[in-house]
C-alpha positions in Angstrom: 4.5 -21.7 3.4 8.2 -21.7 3.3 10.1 -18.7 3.2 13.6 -18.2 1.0 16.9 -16.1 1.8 16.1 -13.8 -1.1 12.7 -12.9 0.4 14.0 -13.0 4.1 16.8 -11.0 2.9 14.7 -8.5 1.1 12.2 -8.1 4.0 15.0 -7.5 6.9 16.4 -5.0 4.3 12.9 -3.4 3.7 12.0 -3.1 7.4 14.0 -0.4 8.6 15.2 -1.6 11.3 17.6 -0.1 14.9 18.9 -1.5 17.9 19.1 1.3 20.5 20.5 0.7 24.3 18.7 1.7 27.9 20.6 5.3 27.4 18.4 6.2 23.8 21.7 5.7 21.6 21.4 4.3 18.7 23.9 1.6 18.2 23.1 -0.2 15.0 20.7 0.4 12.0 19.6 -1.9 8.9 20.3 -0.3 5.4 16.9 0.7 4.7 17.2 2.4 8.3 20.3 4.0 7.1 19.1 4.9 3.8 16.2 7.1 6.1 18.4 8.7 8.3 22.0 8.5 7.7 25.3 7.8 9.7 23.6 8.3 12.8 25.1 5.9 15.5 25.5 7.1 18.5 22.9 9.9 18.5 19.5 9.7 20.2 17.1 8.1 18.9 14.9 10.8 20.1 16.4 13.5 18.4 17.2 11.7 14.9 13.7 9.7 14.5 11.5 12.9 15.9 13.6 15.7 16.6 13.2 16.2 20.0 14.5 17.3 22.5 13.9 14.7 25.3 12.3 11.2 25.4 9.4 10.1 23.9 7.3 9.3 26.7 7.8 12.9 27.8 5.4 14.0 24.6 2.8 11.6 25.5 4.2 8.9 22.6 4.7 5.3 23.3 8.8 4.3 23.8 9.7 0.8 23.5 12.8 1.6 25.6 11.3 3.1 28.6 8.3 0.5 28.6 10.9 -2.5 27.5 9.4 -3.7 24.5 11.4 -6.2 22.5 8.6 -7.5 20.6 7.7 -6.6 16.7 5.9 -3.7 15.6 4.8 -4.0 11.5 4.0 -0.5 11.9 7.2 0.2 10.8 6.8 -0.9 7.5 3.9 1.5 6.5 6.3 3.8 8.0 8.8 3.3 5.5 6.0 3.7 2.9 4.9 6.6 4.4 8.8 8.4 4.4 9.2 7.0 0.2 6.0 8.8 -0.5 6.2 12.6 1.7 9.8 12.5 2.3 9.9 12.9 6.1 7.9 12.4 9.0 5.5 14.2 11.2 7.1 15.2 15.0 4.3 14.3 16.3 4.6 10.3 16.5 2.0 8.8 14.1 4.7 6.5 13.1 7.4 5.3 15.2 10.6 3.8 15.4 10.5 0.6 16.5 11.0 -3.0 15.1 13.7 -4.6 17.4 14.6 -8.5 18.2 12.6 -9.5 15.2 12.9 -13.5 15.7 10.4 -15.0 13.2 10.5 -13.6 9.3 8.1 -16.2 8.3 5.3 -14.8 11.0 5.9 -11.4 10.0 5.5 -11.9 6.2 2.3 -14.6 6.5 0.9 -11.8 8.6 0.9 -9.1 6.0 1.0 -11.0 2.6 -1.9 -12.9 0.6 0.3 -15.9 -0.2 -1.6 -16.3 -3.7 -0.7 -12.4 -5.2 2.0 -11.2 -3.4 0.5 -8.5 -2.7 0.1 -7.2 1.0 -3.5 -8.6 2.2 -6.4 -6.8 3.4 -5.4 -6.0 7.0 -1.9 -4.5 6.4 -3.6 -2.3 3.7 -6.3 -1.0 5.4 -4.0 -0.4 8.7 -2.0 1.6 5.9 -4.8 3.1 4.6 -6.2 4.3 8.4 -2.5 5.8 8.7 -2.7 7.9 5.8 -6.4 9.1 6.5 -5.2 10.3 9.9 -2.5 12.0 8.2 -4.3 13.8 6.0 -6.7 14.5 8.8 -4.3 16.2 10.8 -2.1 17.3 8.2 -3.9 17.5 5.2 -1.3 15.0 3.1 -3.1 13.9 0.2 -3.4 10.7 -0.9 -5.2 8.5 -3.5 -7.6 5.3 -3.5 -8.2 2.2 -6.4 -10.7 0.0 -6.3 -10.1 -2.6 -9.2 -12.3 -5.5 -9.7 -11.9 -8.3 -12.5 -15.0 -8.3 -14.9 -16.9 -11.9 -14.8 -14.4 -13.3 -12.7 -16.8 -15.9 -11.8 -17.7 -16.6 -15.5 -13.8 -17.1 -15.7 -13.8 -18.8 -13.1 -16.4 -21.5 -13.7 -15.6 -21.9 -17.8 -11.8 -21.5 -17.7 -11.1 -23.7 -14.5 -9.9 -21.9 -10.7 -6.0 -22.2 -12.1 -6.7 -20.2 -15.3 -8.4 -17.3 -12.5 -5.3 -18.0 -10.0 -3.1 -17.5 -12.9 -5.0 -14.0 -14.3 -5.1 -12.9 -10.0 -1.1 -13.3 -10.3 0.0 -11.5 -13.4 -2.1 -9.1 -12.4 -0.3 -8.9 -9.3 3.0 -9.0 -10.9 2.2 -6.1 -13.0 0.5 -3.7 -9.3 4.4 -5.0 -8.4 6.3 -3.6 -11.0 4.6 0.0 -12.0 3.5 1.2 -9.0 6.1 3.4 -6.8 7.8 2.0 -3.6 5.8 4.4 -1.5 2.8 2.9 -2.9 0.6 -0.4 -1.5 -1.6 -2.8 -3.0 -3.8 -5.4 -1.6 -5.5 -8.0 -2.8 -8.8 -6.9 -1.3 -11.1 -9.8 -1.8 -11.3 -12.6 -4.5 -11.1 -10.5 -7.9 -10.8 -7.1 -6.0 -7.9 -4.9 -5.7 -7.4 -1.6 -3.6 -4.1 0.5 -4.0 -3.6 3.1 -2.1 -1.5 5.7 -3.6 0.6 9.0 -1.0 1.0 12.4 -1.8 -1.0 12.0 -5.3 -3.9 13.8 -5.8 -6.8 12.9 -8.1 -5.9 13.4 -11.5 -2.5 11.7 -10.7 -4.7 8.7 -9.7 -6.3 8.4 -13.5 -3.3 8.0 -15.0 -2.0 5.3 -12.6 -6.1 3.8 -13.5 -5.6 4.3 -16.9 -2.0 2.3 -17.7 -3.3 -0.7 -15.2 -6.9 -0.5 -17.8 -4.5 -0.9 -20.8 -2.9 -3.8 -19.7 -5.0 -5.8 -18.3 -6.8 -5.3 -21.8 -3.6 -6.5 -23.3 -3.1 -9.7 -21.5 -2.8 -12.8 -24.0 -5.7 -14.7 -22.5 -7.5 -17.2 -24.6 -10.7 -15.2 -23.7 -11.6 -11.3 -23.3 -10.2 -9.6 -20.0 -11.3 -6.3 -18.5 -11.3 -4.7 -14.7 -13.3 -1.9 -13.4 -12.1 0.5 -11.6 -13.2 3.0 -9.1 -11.1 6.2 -7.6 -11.3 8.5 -5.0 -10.1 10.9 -2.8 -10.1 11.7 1.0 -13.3 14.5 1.5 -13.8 16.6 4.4 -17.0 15.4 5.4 -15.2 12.0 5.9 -15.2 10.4 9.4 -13.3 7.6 8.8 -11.1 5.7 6.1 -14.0 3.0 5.5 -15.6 6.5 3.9 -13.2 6.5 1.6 -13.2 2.7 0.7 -17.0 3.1 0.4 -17.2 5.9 -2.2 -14.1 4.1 -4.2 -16.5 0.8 -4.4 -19.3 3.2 -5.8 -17.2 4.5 -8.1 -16.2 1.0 -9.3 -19.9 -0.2 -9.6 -20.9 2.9 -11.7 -17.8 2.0 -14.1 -18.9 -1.8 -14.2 -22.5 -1.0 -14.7 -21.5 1.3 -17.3 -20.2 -1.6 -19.7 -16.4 -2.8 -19.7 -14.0 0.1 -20.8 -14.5 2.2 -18.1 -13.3 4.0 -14.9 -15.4 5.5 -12.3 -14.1 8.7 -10.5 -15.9 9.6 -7.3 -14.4 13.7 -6.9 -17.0 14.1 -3.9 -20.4 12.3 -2.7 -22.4 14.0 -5.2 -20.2 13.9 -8.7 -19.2 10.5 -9.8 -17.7 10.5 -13.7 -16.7 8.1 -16.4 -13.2 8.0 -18.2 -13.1 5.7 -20.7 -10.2 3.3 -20.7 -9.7 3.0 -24.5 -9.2 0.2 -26.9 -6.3 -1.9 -27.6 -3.7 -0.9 -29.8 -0.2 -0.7 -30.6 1.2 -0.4 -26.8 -0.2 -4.3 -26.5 2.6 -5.6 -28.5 5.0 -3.9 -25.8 3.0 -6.1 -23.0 4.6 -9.2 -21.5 
């Protein structure tokens, strides 16, 4: 898959990106880099990325200097999603600085984008997704979880022709692109199914987002009816790990879709799973593109 300048140009400027010598100075950063920290050149990169006081490796944390890694780290992109959505970092090095001598573009973007959305694919979100559920862990940082599957996609699929569902998959995708926030990431999870995972929003914040996606997929010009399901959660205590949280947002979803189309299943704990209903069309599908 060939890459262009724009999207080369947009992804050096989206990874923030520094260049620091054998000293810990920082000697150049990219403007998405900048636009995190500031006029910073010449400080440590210690002290501006973590604020401490001495190296890295001191505090137990990886350092690409003292260990000489030139290689590239993608962390660094959930990273910058992770700064857009709390508005700093945790001292403590879940997410670190580095993403230096990056050589190949094209590698970097076929290994975290599903080439037929757009969207991120399944292993950069759920890397994102482990990130955020050991944030929340330690730090208790809320965050938000979407399942969305397309109704009868294989009905669609089979009647309509595989281009007609390609072509639903992508507007769908163009529209996950457009309203959600920067600090936000979708995924094309599987075939038909989407997972967005959404920072520092709780719950009812999560309905809304559910509820505007619900109204336009039902307002898509298609010559045949279109819904999704959707299921939403929310990191519980009693979770061990992030595929908890994936798990309950799938029930959710399948007590929505079993429900009939027009609905949204909310999963607030193990035990209490409810139904919003996502409305008719009406006068906001004249606004739709």
């Amino acid at each position: 898959m060939e890459i262009t300048e724009v999207q080369e140009k947009e992804l050096r400027s989206y990874i923030p990106s520094v260049t620091i010598d054998e000293d810990y100075n920082l000697l150049t950063l990219n403007d998405s880099a900048r636009r995190m920290f500031g006029d910073v050149v010449g400080k440590k990169c210690y002290k501006v990325l973590y604020a401490f006081n001495e190296p890295c490796y001191h505090m137990g944390i990886k350092c690409p200097v003292y260990d000489k890694i030139t290689d590239v780290d993608i962390i660094s992109v959930s990273y910058e999603n992770y700064i857009r959505g709390y508005g700093s970092a945790p001292t403590q090095g879940i997410y670190w600085e580095n993403v230096i001598n990056i050589t190949s573009i094209q590698v970097l973007r076929l290994s975290m984008i599903d080439p037929l959305s757009g969207l991120y694919n399944r292993r950069f979100a759920e890397s994102f997704l482990e990130k955020n559920f050991s944030l929340w862990k330690r730090y208790g940082q809320p965050f938000g979880l979407m399942f969305i599957d397309i109704d009868n996609f294989k009905e669609i699929n089979d009647k309509q022709g595989h281009l007609t569902g390609d072509r639903v998959i992508r507007k769908i995708s163009s529209y996950l692109k457009v309203m959600l926030r920067s600090s936000d990431v979708a995924c094309r999870y599987g075939g038909d199914e989407f997972l967005i995972i959404l920072p520092n929003t709780a719950l009812e914040g999560c309905e809304r987002v559910a509820l505007r996606v619900f109204s336009y997929v039902e307002c898509l010009e298609f010559s045949f009816p279109l819904s999704v399901s959707i299921g939403l959660t929310h990191p519980l205590e009693q979770d061990e790990r992030y595929e908890d949280v994936i798990e309950r947002a799938d029930i959710a979803m399948y007590k929505a879709k079993k429900s009939g189309r027009g609905k949204i299943g909310v999963a607030a704990s193990k035990e209490r799973v409810y139904l919003i209903d996502g409305g008719k069309k009406d006068e906001q599908c004249k606004n739709t593109s």
